[in-house]
C-alpha positions in Angstrom: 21.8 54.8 31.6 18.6 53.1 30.7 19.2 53.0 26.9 22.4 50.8 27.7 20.5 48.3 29.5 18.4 48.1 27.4 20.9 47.4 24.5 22.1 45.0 26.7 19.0 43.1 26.9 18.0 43.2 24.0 21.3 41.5 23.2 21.3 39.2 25.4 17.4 38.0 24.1 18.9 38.0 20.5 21.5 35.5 21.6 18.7 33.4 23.7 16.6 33.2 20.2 19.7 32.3 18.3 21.0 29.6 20.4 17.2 28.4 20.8 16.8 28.0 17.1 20.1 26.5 16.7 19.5 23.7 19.4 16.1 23.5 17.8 17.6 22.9 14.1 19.9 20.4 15.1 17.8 18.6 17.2 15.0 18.3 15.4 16.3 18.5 12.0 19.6 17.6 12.0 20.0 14.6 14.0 16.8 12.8 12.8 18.1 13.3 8.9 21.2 11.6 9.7 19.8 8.6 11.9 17.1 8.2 9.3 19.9 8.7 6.3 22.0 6.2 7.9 19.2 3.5 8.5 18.3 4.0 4.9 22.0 3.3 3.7 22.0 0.0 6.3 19.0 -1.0 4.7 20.4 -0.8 0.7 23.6 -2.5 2.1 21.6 -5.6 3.6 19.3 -5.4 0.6 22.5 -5.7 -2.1 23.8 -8.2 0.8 20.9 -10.8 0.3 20.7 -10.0 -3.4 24.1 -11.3 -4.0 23.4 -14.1 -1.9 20.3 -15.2 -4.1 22.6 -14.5 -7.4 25.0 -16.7 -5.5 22.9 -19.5 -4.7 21.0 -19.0 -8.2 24.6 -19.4 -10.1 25.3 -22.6 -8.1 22.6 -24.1 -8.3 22.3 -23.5 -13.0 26.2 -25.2 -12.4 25.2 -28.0 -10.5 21.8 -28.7 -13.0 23.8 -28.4 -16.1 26.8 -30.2 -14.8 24.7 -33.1 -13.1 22.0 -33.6 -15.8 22.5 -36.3 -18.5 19.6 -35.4 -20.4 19.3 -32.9 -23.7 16.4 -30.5 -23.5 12.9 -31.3 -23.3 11.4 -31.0 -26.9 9.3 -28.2 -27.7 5.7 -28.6 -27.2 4.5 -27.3 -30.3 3.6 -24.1 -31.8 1.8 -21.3 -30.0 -1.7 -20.6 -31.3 -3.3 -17.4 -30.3 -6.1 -17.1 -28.5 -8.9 -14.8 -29.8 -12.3 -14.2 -28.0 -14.8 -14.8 -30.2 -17.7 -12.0 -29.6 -21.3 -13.2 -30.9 
């Protein structure tokens, strides 16, 4: 009689653990790594967003400069001389 009981609570602990690590997994583990997963992914998209903007608005504004300008290049400057510290 007693050692079925006992079976029976001991069971019934097992079960309590189990479902306590479970919650505890999902809840702490889980959850967080797919809200911080999915912030990271909003983050890239809106990142890529305003980089395509700036490629956008960078493109535009090449067309309009070439296609408004008049004027060739500017002339070179001359040629590049090294600079070489001289140690005494």
């Amino acid at each position: 009689m007693i050692v079925p009981l006992f079976s029976m609570i001991l069971r019934f602990l097992f079960f309590v653990f189990l479902f306590y690590v479970l919650f505890k997994l999902v809840f702490d583990f889980i959850i967080p790594l797919y809200r911080t997963t999915r912030k990271v992914k909003q983050g890239f998209r809106e990142m890529h967003q305003k980089m395509q903007e700036q490629q956008g608005t960078d493109a535009y504004q090449q067309a309009a400069q070439t296609n408004g300008s008049t004027q060739s290049k500017p002339a070179p400057l001359g040629d590049y001389i090294d600079f070489e510290e001289v140690k005494d």
